[in-house]
N, C-alpha and C positions, 0 to 999 in steps of 0.2 A: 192364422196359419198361412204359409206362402201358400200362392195359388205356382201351379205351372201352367207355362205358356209356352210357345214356340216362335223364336227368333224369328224377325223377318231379316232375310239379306234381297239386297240392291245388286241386279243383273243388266248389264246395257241390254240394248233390244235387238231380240234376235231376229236375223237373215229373214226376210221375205214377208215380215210378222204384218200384219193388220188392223188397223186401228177401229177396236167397236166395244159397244157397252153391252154390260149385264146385268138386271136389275139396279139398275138407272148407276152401275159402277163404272167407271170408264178406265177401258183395260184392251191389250192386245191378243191378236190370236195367231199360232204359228202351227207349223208340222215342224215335230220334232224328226230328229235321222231313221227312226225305225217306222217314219211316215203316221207317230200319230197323232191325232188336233190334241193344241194343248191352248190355255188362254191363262193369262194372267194380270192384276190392275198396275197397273203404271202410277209416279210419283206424281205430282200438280204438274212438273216442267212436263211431263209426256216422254223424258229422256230412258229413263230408267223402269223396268219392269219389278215387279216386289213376288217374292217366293216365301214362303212359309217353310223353314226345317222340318221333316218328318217327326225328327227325336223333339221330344217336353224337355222343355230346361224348368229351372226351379230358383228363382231370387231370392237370396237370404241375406240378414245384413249382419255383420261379427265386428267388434270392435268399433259403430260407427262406418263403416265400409259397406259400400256393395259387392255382393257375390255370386257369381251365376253356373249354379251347379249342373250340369249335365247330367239326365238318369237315365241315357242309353236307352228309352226305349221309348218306342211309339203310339202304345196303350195309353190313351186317358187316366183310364182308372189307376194302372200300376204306378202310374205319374205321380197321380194324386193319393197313393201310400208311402211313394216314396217323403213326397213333402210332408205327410201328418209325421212319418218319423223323424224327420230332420227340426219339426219345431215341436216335439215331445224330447228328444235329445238337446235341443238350446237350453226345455224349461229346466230340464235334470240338473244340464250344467252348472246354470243360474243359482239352482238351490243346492250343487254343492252336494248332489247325487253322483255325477259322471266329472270324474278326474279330467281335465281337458290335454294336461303334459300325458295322463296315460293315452288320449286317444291318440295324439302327434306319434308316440311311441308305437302303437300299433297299427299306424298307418304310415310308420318308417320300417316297420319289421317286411311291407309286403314286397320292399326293393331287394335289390340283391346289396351284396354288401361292394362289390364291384362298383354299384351302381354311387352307391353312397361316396367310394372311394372317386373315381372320374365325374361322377353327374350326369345327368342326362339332358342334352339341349333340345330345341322348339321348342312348340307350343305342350305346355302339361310338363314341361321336363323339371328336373330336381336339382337344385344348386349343387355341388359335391364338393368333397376334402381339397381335391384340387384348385376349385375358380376361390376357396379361401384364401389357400397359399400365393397363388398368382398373387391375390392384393396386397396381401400381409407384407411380401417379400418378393424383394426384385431382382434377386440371385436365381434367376432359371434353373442354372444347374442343380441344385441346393432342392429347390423345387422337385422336378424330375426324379434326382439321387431318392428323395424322402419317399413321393410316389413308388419307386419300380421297388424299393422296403418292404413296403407294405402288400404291395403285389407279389411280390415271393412268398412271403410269409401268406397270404390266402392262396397262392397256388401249391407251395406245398403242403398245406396243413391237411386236407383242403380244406380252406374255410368258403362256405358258401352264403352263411347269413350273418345277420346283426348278432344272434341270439349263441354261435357257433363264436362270437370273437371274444371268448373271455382269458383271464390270466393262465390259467393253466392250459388252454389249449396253446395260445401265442406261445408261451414258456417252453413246450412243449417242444413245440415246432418250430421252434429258433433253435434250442437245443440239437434238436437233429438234423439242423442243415450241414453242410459242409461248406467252406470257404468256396470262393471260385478265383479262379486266379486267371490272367490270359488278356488274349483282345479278341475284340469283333468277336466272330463266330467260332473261333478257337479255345473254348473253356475247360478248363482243365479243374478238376474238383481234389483240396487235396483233404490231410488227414481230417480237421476238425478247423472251428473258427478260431481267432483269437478276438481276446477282450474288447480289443477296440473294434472291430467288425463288428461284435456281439455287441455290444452295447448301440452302434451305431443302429443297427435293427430294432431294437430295445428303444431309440428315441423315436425313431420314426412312425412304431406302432403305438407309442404312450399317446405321440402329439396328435395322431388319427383317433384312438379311444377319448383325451379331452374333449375334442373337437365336436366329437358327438355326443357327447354326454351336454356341451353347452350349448349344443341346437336341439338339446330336447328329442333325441333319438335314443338315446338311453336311457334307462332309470338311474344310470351310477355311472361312474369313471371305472370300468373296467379294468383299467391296468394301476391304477392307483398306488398298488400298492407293490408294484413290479420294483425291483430296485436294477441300477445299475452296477457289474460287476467292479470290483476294485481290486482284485487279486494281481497286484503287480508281478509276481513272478511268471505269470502264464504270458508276458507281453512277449511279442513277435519279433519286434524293431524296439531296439532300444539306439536311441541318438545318441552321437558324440558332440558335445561344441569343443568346437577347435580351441587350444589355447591360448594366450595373446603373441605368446612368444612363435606361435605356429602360423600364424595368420602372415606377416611378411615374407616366409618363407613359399607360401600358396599364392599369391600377391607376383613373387618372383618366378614364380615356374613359368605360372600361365604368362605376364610381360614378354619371356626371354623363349615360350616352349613355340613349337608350331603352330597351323591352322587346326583343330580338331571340327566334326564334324560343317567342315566351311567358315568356324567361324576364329579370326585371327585373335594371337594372343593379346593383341592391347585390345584389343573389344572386351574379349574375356575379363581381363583384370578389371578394367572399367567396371565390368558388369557385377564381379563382385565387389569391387567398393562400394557402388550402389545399395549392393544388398548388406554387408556390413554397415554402413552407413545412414541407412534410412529402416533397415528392418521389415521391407517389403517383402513381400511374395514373387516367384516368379512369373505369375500371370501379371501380376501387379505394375513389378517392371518393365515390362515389356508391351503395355499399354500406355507408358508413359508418354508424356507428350511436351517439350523443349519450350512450346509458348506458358505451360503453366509451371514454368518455374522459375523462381525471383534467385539469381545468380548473383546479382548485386546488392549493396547493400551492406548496412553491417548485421542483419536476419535474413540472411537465405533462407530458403526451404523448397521444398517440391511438393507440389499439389496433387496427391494420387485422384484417381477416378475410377478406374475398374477396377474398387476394392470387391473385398470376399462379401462385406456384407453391403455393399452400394452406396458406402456414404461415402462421401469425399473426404481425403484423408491429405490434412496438412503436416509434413513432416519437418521439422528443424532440421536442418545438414550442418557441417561444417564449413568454416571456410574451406582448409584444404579440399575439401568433395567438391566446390562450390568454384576454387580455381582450375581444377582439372577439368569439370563436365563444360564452364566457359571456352577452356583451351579445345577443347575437345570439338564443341559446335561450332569455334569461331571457324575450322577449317571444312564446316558445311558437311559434317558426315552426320548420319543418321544414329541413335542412341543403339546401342549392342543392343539386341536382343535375342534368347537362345528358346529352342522349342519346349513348352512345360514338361513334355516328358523324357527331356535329353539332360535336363541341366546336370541330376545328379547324377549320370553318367561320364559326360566332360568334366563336372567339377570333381569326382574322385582320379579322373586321370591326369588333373592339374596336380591334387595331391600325392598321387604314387610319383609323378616327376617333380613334387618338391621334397619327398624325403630323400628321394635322388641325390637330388641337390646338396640335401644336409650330408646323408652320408658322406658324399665327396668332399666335402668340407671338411670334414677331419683331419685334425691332424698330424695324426699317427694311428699304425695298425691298431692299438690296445684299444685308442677312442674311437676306433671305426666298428672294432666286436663290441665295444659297452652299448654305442649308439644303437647298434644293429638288432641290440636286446632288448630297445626300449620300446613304449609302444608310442614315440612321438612322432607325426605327421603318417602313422597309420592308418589305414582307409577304417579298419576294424579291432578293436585294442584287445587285451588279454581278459577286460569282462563282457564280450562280444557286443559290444558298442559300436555302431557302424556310423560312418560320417556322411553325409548328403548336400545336396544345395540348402536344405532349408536347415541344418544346422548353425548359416551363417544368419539367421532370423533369429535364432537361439540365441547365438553369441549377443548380437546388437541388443537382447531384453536382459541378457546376463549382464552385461557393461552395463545395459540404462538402472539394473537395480541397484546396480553398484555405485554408478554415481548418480542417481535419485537423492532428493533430501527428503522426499514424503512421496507415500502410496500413491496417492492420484498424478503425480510428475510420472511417475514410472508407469500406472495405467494407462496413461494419455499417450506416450511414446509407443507403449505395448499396442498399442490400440485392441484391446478385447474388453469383455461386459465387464470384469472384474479382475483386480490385482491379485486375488487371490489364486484366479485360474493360470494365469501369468509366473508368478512363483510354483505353484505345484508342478505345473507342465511344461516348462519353460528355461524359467533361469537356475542353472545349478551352480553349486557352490563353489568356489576353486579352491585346491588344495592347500593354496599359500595363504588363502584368508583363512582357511580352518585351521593351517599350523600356527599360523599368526594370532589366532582366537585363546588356542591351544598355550601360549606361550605366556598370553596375559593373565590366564586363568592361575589364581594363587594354588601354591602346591600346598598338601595335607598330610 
């Protein structure tokens, strides 16, 4: 059976102290601040003074390790009950009396679930869902995003423990959130969520219930059997990808249009060739960097670094992309870049001044009312499809599937976990290849 004992800690030698023995121990003596004698033995060197903790600790050994429990209390005796339980619970375990995943479990129930979620640091503190994420994954925001999820979701449930976080309550209280919409401290809550919000909450608390279910804080995966919604019709934003034949004419607005917010039109167009061309993102671009890209050659490409998911992201360009962004650097200007939350702003008003463009192109009146009726170079078409910056991300994985000869050419360009996610969410069909499908299909 552990005995307990009481640490000694190592004190330098205090102010004024005196050097004499006690029962032949050789030890100093001092007044302490409220003026009372106090003595204590000192190490061999005479440097250091030795103290005895009040509180009994208790040494156990688990796994091959040593462990030194603290039992809070200064009694002997109560010391010495504490340790006959702790080695009457080892012998339990050993024969497979006492569940040890159940004890972890009930000695994760006594945290908050807060706790679980952040952790708690110094000395005694708890690892938490967050310092996992930190390692796992080096997308901060991504991090953060997933965190303040799951903080909603226990602040408004309220959920306060481990045992309070099961499917139906999370279910529960996802369901009756509302959206928030806004910036900073301007939040505005509207009707209900949509799918992709919902779901996006829906992953953040699955990947928190895994998480504790695999550090043995659970008896089960909690939300296991949560599904994500798929109800396409409830979607919020449905995207448009521009069509190829509308892509030059957006190309020309922005070349010939004004400065929009400070930034001039061949910057603009630049920038979306970039993004036609390479399939980046706008944080993506605009992190770019002119030393990591190979312009010559007969395989250019550009070298991303501030990708979504942190890995470095080789992209194949064109030549043409490839003698523009040369022509571009050789006269020492720096790469366009637009603010993440401006681009599709600027880039719908590149498009309302290229349908401009087209209408004026007509020509004749009759071609100007047909044009006028159509939903080409639209910001928003007639089955409320709305166009954005990142539609030209779309376009560039709609072309790569088009000219792909196999799945993983197109997933490697896509850069996402899978081809599959790429086509469903992604690249859609154009009309001329469905009529064209359409056409080869034998009549009956």
């Amino acid at each position: 059976m552990p005995q307990p004992f009481r640490k000694l800690r190592y004190r330098p030698l205090p102010t004024g102290c005196r050097v004499g023995n006690r029962k032949s121990i050789r030890g100093v003596s001092w007044l302490s601040e409220s003026g009372a004698a106090c003595w204590a033995p000192v190490n061999k060197a005479g440097t250091r003074i030795i103290l005895r903790d009040e509180l009994w600790t208790i040494r156990v050994f688990e796994n091959g390790r040593r462990k030194d429990i603290g039992t809070g209390t200064a009694d002997r005796k109560t010391a010495e009950a504490i340790a006959a339980k702790l080695a009457l619970d080892a012998i339990h375990r050993k024969r497979g009396i006492v569940n040890a995943a159940e004890e972890r479990q009930a000695k994760a129930a006594e945290w908050t679930i807060r706790e679980h979620l952040r952790g708690v640091s110094g000395r005694g503190g708890i690892e938490g869902f967050a310092d996992y994420l930190r390692e796992r994954q080096g997308d901060a925001r991504h991090v953060e995003d997933t965190l303040k999820r799951v903080e909603r979701i226990i602040d408004e449930g309220p959920i306060l423990s481990l045992a309070e976080f099961r499917a139906d309550r999370v279910v529960r209280t996802i369901n009756r959130m509302k959206a928030k919409c806004g910036r900073g401290s301007q939040w505005l809550r509207s009707e209900s969520m949509s799918v992709e919000t919902r779901n996006s909450y829906i992953r953040a608390a699955k990947s928190f219930a895994r998480w504790l279910w695999r550090q043995h804080r659970t008896p089960e995966h909690q939300l296991l059997e949560v599904d994500l919604s798929t109800n396409e019709a409830d979607r919020r934003r449905r995207r448009r990808v521009p069509d190829v034949a509308e892509l030059p004419w957006i190309l020309k607005a922005a070349a010939e249009g004004p400065a929009i917010k400070k930034v001039s039109g061949e910057a603009r167009e630049l920038y979306y060739r970039l993004a036609v061309g390479t399939g980046l993102r706008a944080s993506e671009l605009n992190a770019l960097d002119p030393a990591r890209m190979v312009l010559d050659g007969a395989e250019p490409e550009i070298i991303a670094t501030a990708t979504k998911n942190g890995l470095q992201a080789r992209q194949p360009i064109t030549e043409d992309l490839a003698k523009r962004l040369r022509v571009w650097l050789a006269k020492k200007r720096p790469l366009p870049s637009l603010r993440s939350d401006k681009t599709s702003v600027i880039f719908r008003a590149d498009v309302a001044a290229a349908r401009e463009l087209w209408l004026k192109d007509a020509k004749s009146q009759a071609e100007r009312r047909k044009r006028e009726e159509s939903d080409f170079l639209q910001v928003a078409n007639k089955r409320g499809e709305r166009i954005d910056f990142h539609s030209l991300r779309a376009f560039y994985i709609t072309e790569a599937a088009i000219a792909s000869r196999d799945p993983k050419t197109f997933q490697t360009l896509a850069r996402h976990s899978s081809a599959a996610f790429s086509l469903a969410v992604y690249a859609k069909a154009r009309n001329t290849h469905l009529r064209d499908a359409i056409k080869a299909m034998p009549a009956f």
